[in-house]
Backbone as XML, in Angstrom:
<?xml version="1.0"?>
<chain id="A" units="angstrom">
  <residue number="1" name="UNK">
    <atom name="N" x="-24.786" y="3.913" z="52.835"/>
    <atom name="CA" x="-23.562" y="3.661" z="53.555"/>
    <atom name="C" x="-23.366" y="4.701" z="54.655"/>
  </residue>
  <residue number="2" name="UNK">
    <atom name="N" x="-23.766" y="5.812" z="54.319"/>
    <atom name="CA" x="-23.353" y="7.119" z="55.234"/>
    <atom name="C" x="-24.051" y="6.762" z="56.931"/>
  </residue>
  <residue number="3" name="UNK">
    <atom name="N" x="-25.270" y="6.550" z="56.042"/>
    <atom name="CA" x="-26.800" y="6.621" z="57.237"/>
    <atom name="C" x="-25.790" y="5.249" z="58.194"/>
  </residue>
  <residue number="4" name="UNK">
    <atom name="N" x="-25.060" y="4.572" z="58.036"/>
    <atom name="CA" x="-24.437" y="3.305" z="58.615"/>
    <atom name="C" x="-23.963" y="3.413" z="59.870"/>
  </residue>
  <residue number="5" name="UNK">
    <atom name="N" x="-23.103" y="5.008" z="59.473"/>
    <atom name="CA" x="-22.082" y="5.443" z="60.311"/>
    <atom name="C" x="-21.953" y="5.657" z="61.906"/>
  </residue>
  <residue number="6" name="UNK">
    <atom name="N" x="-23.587" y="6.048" z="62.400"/>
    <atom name="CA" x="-23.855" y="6.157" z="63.547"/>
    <atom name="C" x="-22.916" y="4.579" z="64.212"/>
  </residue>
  <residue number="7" name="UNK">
    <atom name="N" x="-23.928" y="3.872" z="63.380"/>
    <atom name="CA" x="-23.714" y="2.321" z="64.139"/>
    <atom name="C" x="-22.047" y="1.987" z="64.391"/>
  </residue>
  <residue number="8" name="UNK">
    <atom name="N" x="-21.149" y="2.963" z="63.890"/>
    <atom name="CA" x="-19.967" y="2.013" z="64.504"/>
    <atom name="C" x="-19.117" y="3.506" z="64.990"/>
  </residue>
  <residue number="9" name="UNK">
    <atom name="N" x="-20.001" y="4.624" z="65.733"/>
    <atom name="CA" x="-19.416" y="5.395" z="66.412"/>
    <atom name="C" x="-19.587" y="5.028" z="67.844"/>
  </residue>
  <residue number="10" name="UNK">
    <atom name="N" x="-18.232" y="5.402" z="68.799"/>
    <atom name="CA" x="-19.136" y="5.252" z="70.376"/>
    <atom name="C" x="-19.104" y="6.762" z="70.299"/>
  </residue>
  <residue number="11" name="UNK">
    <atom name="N" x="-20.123" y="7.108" z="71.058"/>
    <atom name="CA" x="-20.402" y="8.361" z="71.014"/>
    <atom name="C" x="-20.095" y="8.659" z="72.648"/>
  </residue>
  <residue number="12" name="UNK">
    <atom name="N" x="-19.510" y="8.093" z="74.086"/>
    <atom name="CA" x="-18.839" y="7.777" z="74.948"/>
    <atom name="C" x="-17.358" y="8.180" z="74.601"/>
  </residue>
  <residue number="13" name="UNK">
    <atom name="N" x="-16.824" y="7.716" z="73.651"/>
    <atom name="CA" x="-15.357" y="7.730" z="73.265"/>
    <atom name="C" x="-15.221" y="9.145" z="72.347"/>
  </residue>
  <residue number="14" name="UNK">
    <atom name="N" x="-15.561" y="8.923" z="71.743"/>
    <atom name="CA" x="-16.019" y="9.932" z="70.984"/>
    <atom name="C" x="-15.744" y="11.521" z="71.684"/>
  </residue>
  <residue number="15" name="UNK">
    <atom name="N" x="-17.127" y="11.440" z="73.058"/>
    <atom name="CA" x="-16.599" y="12.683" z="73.455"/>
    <atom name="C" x="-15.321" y="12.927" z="74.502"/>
  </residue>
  <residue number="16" name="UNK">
    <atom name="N" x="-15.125" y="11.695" z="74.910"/>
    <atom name="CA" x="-13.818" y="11.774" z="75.644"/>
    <atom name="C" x="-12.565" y="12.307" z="75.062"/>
  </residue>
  <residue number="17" name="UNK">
    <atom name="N" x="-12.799" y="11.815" z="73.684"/>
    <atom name="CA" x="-11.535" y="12.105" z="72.973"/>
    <atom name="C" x="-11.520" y="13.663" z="72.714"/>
  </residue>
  <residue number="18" name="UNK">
    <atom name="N" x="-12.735" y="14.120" z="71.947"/>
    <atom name="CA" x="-13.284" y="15.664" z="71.771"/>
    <atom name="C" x="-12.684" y="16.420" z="73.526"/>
  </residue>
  <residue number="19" name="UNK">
    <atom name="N" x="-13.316" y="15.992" z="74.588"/>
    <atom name="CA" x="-13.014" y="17.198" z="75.696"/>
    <atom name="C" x="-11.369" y="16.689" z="76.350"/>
  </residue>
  <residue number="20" name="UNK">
    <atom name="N" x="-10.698" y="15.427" z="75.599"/>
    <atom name="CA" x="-9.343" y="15.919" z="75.909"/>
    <atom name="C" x="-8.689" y="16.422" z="75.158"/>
  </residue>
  <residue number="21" name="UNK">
    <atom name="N" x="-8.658" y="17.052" z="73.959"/>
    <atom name="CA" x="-8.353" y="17.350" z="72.437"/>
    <atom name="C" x="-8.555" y="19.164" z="73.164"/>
  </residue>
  <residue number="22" name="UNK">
    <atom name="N" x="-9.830" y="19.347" z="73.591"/>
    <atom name="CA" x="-9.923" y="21.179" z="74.215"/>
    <atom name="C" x="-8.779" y="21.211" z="75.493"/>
  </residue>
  <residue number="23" name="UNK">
    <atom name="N" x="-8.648" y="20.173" z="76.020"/>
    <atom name="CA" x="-8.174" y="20.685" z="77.273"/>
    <atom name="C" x="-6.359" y="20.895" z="77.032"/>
  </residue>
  <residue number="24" name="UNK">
    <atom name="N" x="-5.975" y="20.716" z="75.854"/>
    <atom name="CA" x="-4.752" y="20.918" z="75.315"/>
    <atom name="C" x="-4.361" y="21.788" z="74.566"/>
  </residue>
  <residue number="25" name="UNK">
    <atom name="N" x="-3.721" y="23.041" z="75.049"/>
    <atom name="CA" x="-3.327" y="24.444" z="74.535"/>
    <atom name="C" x="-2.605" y="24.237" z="73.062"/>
  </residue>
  <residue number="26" name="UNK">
    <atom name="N" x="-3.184" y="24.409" z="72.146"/>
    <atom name="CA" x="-2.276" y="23.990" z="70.728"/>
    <atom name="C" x="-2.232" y="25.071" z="69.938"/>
  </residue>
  <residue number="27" name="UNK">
    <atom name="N" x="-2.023" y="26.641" z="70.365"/>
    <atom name="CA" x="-2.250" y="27.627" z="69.236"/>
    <atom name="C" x="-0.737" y="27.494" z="68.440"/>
  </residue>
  <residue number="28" name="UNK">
    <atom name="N" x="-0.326" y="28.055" z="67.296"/>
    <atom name="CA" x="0.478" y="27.605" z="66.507"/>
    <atom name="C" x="1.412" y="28.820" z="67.347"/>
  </residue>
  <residue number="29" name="UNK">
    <atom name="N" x="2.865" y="28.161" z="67.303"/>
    <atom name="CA" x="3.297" y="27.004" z="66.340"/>
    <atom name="C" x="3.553" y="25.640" z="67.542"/>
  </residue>
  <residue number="30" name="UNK">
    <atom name="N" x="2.753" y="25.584" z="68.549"/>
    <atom name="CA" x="2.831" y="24.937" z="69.485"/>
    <atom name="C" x="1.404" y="23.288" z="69.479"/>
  </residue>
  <residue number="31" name="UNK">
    <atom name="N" x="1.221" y="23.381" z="68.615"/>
    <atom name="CA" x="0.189" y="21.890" z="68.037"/>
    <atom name="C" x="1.293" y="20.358" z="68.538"/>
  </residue>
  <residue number="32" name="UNK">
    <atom name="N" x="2.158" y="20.379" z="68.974"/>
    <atom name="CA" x="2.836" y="19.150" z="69.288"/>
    <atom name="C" x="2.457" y="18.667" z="70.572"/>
  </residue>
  <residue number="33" name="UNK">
    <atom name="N" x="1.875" y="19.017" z="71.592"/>
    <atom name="CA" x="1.366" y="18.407" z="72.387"/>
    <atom name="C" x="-0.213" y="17.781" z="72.166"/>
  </residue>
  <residue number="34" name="UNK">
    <atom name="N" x="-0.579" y="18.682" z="70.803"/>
    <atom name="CA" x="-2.283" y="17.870" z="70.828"/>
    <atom name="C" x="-1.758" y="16.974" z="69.347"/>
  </residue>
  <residue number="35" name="UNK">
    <atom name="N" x="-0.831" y="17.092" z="68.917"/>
    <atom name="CA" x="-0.560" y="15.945" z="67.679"/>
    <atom name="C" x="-0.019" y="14.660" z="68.836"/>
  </residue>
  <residue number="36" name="UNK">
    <atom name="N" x="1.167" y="14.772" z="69.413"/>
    <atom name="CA" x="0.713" y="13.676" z="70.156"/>
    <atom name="C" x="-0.323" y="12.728" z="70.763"/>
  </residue>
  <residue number="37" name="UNK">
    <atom name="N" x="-0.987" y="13.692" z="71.587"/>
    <atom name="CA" x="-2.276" y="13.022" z="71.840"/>
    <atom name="C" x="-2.966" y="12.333" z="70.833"/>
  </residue>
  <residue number="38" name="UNK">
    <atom name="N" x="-3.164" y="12.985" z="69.670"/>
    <atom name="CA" x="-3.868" y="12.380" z="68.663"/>
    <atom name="C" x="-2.839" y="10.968" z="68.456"/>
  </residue>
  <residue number="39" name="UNK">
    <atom name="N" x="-2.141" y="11.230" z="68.161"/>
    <atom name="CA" x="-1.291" y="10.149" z="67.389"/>
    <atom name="C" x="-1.633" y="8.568" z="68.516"/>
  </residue>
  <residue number="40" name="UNK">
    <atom name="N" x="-1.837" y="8.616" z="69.573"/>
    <atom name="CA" x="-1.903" y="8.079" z="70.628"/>
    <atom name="C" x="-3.228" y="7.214" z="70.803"/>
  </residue>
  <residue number="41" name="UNK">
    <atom name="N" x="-3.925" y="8.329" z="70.326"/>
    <atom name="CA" x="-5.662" y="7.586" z="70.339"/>
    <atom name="C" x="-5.841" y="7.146" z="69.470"/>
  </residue>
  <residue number="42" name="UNK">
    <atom name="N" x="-5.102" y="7.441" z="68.227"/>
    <atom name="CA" x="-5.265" y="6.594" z="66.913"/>
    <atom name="C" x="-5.534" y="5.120" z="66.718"/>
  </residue>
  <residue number="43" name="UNK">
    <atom name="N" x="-4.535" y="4.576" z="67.720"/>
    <atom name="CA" x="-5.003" y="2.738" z="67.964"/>
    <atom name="C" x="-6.436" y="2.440" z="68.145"/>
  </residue>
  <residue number="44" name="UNK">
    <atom name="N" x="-6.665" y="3.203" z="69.366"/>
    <atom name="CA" x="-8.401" y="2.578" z="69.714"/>
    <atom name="C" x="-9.081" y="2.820" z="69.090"/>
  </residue>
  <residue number="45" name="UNK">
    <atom name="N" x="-8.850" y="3.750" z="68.245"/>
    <atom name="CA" x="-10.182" y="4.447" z="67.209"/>
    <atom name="C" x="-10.153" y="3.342" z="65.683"/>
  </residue>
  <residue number="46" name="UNK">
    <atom name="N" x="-8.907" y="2.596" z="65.513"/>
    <atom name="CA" x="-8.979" y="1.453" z="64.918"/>
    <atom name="C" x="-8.372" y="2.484" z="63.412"/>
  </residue>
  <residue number="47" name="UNK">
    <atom name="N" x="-7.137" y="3.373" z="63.773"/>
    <atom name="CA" x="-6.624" y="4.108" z="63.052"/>
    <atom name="C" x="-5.307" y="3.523" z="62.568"/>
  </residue>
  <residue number="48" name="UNK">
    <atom name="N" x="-4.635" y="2.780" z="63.456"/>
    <atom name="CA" x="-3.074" y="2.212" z="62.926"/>
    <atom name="C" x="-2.683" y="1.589" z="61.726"/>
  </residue>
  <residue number="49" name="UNK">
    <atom name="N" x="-3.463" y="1.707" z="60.718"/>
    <atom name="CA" x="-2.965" y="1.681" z="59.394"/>
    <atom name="C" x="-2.880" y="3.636" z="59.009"/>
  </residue>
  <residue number="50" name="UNK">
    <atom name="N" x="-3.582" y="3.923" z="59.429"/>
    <atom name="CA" x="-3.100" y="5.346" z="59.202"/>
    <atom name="C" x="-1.412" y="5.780" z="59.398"/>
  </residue>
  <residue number="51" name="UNK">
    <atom name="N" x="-1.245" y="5.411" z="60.554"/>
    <atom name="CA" x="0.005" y="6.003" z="61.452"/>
    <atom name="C" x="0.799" y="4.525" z="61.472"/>
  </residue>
  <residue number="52" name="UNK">
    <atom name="N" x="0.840" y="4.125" z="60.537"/>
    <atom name="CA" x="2.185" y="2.834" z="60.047"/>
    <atom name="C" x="1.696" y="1.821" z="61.270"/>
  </residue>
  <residue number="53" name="UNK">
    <atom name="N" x="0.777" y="1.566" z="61.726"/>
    <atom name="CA" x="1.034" y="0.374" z="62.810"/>
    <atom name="C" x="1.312" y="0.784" z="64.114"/>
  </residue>
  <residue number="54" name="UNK">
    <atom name="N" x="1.634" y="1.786" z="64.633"/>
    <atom name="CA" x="2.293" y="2.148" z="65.997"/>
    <atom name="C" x="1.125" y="1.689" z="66.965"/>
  </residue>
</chain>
């Protein structure tokens, strides 16, 4: 199952998401501008059962 995993990464998206995730200053207690972001990309990444549907 593991070995699977490649096959349903984009590795395109993937790093887009990774070098906008650095380019957002989040040292504590200031993480609310990169929790947003996250919360945001969650849809495309096929996450919205995570985060209730949004």
């Amino acid at each position: 199952m593991v070995s699977r995993v490649p096959d349903y990464v984009d590795a395109d998206a993937l790093l887009d998401l990774a070098q906008g995730m650095v380019r957002i200053p989040s040292q504590i207690p200031n993480e609310g501008p990169l929790a947003e972001f996250l919360a945001a990309h969650m849809p495309e990444g096929s996450f919205a059962h995570v985060i209730g549907g949004f």
